[in-house]
C-alpha positions as CSV (number, residue, x, y, z in Angstrom):
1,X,19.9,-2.9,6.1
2,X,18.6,0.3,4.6
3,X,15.5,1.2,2.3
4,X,16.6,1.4,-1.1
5,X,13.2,1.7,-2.5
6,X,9.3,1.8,-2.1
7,X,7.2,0.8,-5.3
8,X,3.3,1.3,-5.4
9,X,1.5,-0.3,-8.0
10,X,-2.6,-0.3,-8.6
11,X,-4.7,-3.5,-10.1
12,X,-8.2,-3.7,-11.1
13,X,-9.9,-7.2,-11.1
14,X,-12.6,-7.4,-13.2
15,X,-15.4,-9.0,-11.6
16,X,-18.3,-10.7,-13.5
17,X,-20.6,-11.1,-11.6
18,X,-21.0,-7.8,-10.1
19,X,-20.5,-8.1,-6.3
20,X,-23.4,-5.6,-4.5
21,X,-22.0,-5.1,-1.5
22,X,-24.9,-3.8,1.2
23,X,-23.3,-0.7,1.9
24,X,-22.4,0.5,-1.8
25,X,-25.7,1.7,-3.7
26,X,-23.8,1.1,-6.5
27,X,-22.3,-2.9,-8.0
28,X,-19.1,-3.2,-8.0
29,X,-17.4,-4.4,-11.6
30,X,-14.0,-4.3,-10.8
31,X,-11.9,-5.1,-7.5
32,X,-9.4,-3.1,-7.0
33,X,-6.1,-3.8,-5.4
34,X,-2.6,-1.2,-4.2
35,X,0.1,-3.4,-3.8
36,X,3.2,-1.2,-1.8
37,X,6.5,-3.0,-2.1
38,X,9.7,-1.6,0.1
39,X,12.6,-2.9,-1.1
40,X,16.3,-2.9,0.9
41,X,19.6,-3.4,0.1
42,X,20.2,-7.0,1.2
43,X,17.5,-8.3,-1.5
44,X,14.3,-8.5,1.3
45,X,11.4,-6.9,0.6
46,X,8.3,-6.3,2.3
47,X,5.0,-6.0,0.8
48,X,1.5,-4.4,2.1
49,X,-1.6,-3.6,0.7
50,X,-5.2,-1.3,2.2
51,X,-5.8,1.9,0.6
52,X,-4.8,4.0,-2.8
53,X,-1.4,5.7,-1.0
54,X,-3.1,8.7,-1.9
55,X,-0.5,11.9,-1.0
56,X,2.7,9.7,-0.2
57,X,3.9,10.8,-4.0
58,X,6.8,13.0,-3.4
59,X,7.7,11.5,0.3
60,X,10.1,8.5,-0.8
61,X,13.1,10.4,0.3
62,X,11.5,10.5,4.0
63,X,12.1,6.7,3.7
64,X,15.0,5.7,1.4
65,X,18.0,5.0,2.8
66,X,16.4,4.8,6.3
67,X,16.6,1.3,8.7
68,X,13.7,-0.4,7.6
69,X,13.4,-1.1,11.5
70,X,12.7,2.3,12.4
71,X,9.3,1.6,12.4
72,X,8.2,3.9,14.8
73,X,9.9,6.8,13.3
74,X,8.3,5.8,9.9
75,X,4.8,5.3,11.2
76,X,5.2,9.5,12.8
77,X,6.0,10.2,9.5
78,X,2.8,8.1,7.5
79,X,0.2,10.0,11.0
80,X,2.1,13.3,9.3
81,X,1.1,12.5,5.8
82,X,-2.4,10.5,6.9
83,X,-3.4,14.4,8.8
84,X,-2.2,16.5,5.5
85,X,-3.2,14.1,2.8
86,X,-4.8,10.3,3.1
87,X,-4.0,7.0,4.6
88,X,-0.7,5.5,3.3
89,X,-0.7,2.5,6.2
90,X,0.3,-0.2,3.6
91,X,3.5,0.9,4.1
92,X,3.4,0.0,7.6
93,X,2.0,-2.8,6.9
94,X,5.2,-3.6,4.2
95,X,7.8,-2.3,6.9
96,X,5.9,-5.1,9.0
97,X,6.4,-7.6,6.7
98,X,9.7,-7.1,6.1
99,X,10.7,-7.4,10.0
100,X,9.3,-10.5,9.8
101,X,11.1,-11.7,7.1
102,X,14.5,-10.4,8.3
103,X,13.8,-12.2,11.6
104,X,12.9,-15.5,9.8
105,X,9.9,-14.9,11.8
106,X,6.0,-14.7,11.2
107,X,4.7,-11.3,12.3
108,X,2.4,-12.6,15.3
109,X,4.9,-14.1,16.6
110,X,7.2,-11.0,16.1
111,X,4.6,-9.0,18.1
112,X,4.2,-11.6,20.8
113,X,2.5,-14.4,19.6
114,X,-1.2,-15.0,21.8
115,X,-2.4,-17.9,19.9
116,X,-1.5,-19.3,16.3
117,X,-5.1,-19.9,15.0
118,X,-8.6,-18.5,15.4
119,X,-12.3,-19.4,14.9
120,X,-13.4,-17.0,12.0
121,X,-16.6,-15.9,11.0
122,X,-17.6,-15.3,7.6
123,X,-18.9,-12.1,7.2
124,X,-21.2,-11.5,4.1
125,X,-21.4,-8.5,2.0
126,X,-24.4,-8.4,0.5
127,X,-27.9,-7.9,1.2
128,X,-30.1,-10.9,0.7
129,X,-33.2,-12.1,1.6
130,X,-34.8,-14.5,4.2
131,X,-34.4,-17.9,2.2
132,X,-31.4,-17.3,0.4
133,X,-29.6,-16.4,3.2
134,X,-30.3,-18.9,5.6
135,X,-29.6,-21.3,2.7
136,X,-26.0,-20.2,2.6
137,X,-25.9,-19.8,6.3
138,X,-26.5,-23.9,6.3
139,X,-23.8,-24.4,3.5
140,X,-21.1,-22.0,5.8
141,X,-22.0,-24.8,8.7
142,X,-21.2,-27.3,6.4
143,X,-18.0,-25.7,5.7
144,X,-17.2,-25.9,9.4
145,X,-18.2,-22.0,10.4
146,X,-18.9,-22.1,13.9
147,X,-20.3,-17.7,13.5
148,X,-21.6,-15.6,10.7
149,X,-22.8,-11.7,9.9
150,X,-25.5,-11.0,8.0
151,X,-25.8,-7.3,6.9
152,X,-28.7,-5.1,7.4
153,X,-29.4,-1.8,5.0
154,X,-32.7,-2.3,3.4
155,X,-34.9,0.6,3.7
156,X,-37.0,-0.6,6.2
157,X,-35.1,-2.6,9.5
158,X,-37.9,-5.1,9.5
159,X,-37.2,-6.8,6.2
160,X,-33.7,-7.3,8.0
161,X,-34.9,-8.7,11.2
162,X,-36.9,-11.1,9.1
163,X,-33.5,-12.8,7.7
164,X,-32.2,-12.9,11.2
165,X,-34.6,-14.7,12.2
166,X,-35.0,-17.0,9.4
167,X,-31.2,-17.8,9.6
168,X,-31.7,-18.3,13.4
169,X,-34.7,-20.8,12.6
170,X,-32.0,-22.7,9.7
171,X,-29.1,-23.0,12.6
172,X,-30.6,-22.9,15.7
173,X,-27.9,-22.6,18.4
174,X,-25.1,-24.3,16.1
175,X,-23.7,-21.3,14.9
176,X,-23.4,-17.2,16.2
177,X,-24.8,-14.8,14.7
178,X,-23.7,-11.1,14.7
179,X,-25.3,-8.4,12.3
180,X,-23.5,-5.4,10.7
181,X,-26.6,-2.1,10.7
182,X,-24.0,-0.4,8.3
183,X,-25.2,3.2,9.9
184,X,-21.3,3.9,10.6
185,X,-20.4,5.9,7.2
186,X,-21.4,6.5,3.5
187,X,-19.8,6.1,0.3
188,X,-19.0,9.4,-1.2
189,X,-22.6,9.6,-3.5
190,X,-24.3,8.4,-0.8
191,X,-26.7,10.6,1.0
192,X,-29.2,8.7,2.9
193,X,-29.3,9.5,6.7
194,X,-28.3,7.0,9.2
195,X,-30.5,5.7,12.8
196,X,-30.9,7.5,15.4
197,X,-30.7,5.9,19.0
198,X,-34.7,5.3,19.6
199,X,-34.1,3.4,16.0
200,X,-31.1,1.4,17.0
201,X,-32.2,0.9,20.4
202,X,-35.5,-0.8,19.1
203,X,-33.5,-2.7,16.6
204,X,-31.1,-3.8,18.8
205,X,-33.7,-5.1,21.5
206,X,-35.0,-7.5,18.6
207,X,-31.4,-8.5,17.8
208,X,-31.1,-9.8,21.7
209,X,-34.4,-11.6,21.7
210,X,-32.8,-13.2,18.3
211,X,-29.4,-14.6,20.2
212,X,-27.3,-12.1,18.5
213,X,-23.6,-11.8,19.4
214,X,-23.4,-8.1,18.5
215,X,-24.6,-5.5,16.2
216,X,-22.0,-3.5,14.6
217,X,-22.1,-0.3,13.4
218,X,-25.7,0.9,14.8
219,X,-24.7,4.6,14.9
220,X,-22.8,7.1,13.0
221,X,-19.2,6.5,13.4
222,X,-18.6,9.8,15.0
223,X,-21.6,9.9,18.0
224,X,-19.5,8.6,20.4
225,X,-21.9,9.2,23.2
226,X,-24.9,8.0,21.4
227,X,-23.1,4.7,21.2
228,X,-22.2,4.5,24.8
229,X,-25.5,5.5,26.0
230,X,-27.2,2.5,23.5
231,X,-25.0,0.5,25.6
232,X,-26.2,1.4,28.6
233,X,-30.1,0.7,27.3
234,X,-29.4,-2.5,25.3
235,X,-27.5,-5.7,26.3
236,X,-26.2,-6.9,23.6
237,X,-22.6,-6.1,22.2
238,X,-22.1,-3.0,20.8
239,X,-19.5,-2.9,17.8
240,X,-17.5,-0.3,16.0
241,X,-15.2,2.2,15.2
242,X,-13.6,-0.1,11.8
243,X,-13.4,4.0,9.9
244,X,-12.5,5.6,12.3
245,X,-8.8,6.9,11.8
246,X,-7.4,9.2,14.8
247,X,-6.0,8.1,18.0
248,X,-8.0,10.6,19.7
249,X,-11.5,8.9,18.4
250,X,-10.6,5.5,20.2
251,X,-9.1,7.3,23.5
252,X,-12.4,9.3,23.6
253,X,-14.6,5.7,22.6
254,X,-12.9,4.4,25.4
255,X,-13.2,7.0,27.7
256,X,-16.6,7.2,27.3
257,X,-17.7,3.5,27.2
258,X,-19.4,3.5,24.0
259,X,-18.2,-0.2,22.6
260,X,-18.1,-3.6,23.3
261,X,-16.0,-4.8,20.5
262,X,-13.6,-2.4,18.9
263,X,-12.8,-3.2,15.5
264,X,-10.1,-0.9,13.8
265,X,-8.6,-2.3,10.2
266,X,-5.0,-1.9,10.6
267,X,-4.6,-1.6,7.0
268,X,-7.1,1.8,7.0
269,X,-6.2,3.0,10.5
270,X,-2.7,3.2,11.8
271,X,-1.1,0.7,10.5
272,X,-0.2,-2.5,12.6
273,X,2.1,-0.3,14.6
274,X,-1.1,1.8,16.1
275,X,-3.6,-0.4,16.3
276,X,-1.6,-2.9,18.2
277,X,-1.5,0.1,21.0
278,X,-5.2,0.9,20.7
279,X,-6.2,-2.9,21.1
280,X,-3.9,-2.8,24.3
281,X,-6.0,0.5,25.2
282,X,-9.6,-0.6,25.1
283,X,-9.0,-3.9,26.1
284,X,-7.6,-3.3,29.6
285,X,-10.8,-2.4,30.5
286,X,-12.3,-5.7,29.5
287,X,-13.7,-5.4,26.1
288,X,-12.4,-6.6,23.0
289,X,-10.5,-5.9,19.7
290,X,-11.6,-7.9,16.7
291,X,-10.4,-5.8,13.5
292,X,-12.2,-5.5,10.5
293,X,-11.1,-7.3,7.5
294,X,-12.3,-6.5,4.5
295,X,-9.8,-5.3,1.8
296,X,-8.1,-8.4,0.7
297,X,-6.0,-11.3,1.3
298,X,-3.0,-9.1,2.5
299,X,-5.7,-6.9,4.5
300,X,-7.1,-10.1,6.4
301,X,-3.5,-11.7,6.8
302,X,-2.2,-8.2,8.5
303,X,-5.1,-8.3,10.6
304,X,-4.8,-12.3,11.3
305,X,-1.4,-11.9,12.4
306,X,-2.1,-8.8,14.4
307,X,-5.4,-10.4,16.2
308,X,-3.7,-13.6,16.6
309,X,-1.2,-11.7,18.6
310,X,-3.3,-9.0,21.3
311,X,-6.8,-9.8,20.7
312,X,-8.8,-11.8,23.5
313,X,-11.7,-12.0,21.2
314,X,-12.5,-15.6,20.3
315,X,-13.9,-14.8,16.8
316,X,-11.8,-13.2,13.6
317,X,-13.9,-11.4,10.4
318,X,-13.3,-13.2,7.6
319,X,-14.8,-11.8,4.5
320,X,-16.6,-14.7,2.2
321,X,-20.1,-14.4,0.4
322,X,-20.0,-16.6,-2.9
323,X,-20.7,-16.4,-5.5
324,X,-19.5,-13.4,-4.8
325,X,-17.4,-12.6,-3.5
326,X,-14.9,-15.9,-2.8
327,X,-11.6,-16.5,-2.3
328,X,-10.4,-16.4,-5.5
329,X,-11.9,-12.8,-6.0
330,X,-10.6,-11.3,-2.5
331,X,-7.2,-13.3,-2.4
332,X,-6.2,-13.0,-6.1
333,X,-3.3,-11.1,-5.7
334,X,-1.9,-14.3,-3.8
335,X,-0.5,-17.0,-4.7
336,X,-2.9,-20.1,-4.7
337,X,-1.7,-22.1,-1.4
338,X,-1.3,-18.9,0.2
339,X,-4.8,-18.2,0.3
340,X,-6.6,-18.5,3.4
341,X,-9.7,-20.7,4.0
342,X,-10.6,-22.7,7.6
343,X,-10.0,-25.7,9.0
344,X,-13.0,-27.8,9.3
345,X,-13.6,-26.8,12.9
346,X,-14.1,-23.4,12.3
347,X,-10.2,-21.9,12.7
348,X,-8.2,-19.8,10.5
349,X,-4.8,-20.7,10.8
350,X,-1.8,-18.1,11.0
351,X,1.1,-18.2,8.6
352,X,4.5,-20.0,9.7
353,X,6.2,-18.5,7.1
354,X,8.2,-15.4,7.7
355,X,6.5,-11.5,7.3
356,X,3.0,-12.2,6.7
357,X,3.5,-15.7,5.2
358,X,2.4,-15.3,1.7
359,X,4.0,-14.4,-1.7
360,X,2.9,-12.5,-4.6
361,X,1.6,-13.9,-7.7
362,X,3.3,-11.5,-10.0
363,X,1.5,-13.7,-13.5
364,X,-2.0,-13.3,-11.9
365,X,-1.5,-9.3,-11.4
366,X,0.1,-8.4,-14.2
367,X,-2.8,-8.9,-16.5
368,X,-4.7,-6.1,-14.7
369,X,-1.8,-3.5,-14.0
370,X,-3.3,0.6,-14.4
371,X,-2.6,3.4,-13.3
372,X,-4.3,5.6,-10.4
373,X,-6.2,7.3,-12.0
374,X,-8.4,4.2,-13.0
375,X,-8.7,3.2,-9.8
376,X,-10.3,6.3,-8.7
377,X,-13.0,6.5,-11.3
């Protein structure tokens, strides 16, 4: 079996209502989507999805006519491109795909197989306050969500500590409850500084008194030692690192201690191919690996698979705010029984279908077809 070609293609959702996501100053309209299809020879192909392929124009011939198989020669070649121009990993994520699907096997189990399902929590997106969040934490334990997280980015911490608690008072011990600071990065036009440790460490002493299960992101994604020493001060869970890109960053996190709960995307960081090997790194010194999902529906089944296979955490991101942002928004690319949703215990099922266990719907997409220059607007 050999490459014969790799297609990327762009789609903008149009979304009405606006989804405000907490760490975005600015609503989102539209949703976009990069769709990366490798085709073969024998009529498989494998599809990914995760960032714009920005810089991988021109590198087709690096790939074409190669043994789709190869995957850890094509995942030197997409670190190569990642260093000198941005992250292509949807194309590991494709090459992934296909495996699975010339194997007659679903991906997890391709990469070893752990477990086959896993509680999920739903992890909001917006910011919202005291009574309207604990109202749709009760309707998410309705649903059968045994763990949510809230996010935090109003101006002043306290008016975020006042929906933790008022969610804690709606669910008592019934569900978990982890909070994302969102200190780790900014989007490009946004320049507001992040917490400092005396900040995070007084927010985070709150967070324990409140039951929390972890706060995520409390530092800039790049203070490695300011995150291991909040460690050292606070006892709750420390989680992070879902931007950061390098192998180096994670070897140095893990040298130094600073997380609890490592949380790469292996659609933004690596591919599956890496951050299968980083998950094995942290977590042989007893922490965990619990990826971040939130992309899409391809984004959160690359990550389902890949959890389902390595990761000893018991808990899976699952992105889901409605209005919202729903399942028909974040899956939409999808065809409808492909779309994910839990069980009513609280578990997210993996795929038994070959690759990643879902197919395109081509008559959804096609409506909102552009070019990459719209998406970049």
């Amino acid at each position: 079996m050999k490459i014969s070609a790799i297609d990327i293609t762009h789609y903008l959702l149009p979304l009405d209502p606006p989804f405000r996501p907490a760490w975005d100053p600015v609503p989102r309209t539209q949703c976009a989507a990069t769709i990366v299809r490798v085709h073969t020879d024998e009529g498989l192909t494998g599809i990914g999805s995760g960032d714009l392929m920005v810089g991988f124009s021109g590198h087709e011939h690096l790939f074409i006519g190669r043994d789709p198989f190869e995957i850890d020669r094509h995942w030197q070649v997409l670190d190569n491109i990642d260093f000198h121009y941005g992250r292509c990993w949807p194309l590991d994520i494709a090459l992934w795909d296909l495996k699975g699907k010339a194997l007659g096997q679903p991906v997890f189990r391709v990469l070893g197989g752990r477990k086959n399902k896993m509680l999920a929590y739903a992890s909001t997106g917006e910011l919202a306050g005291p009574e309207k969040r604990a109202a749709s934490a009760q309707d998410l334990l309705e649903q059968g969500f045994r763990a949510m997280k809230i996010r935090f980015h109003h101006h002043d911490p306290r008016e975020d500590i006042k929906v933790v608690e008022a969610v804690r008072k709606a669910v008592g011990d019934r569900m978990e409850i982890m909070v994302d600071a969102n200190q780790g990065w900014n989007m490009p036009w946004d320049t507001s500084p992040s917490w400092d440790i005396d900040r995070a460490s007084e927010v985070a002493e709150v967070l324990e008194d409140l039951k929390v299960y972890w706060i995520e992101e409390p530092l800039p994604h790049h203070d490695f030692r300011g995150m291991a020493a909040l460690r050292r001060r606070v006892g709750i869970r420390i989680a992070g690192g879902e931007m950061n890109r390098r192998w180096h960053d994670f070897r140095e996190m893990d040298v130094l201690g600073s997380l609890d709960v490592y949380q790469p995307d292996a659609v933004l960081t690596g591919g599956i191919t890496m951050v299968k090997k980083i998950a094995h790194l942290v977590q042989k010194n007893g922490v965990w690996f619990s990826p971040h999902t939130w992309t899409n529906g391809i984004g959160l089944l690359a990550n389902l698979h890949l959890a389902s296979a390595v990761s000893r955490c018991p808990y899976l991101e699952f992105p889901f705010d409605p209005p919202t942002w729903t399942i028909q928004r974040r899956d939409f690319m999808m065809e409808p029984e492909d779309r994910l949703m839990i069980d009513p215990e609280g578990y997210l099922h993996v795929p038994e279908k070959p690759g990643l266990g879902f197919t395109l719907d081509e008559k959804a997409l096609s409506p909102y077809a552009v070019n990459f220059s719209q998406c970049v607007q």
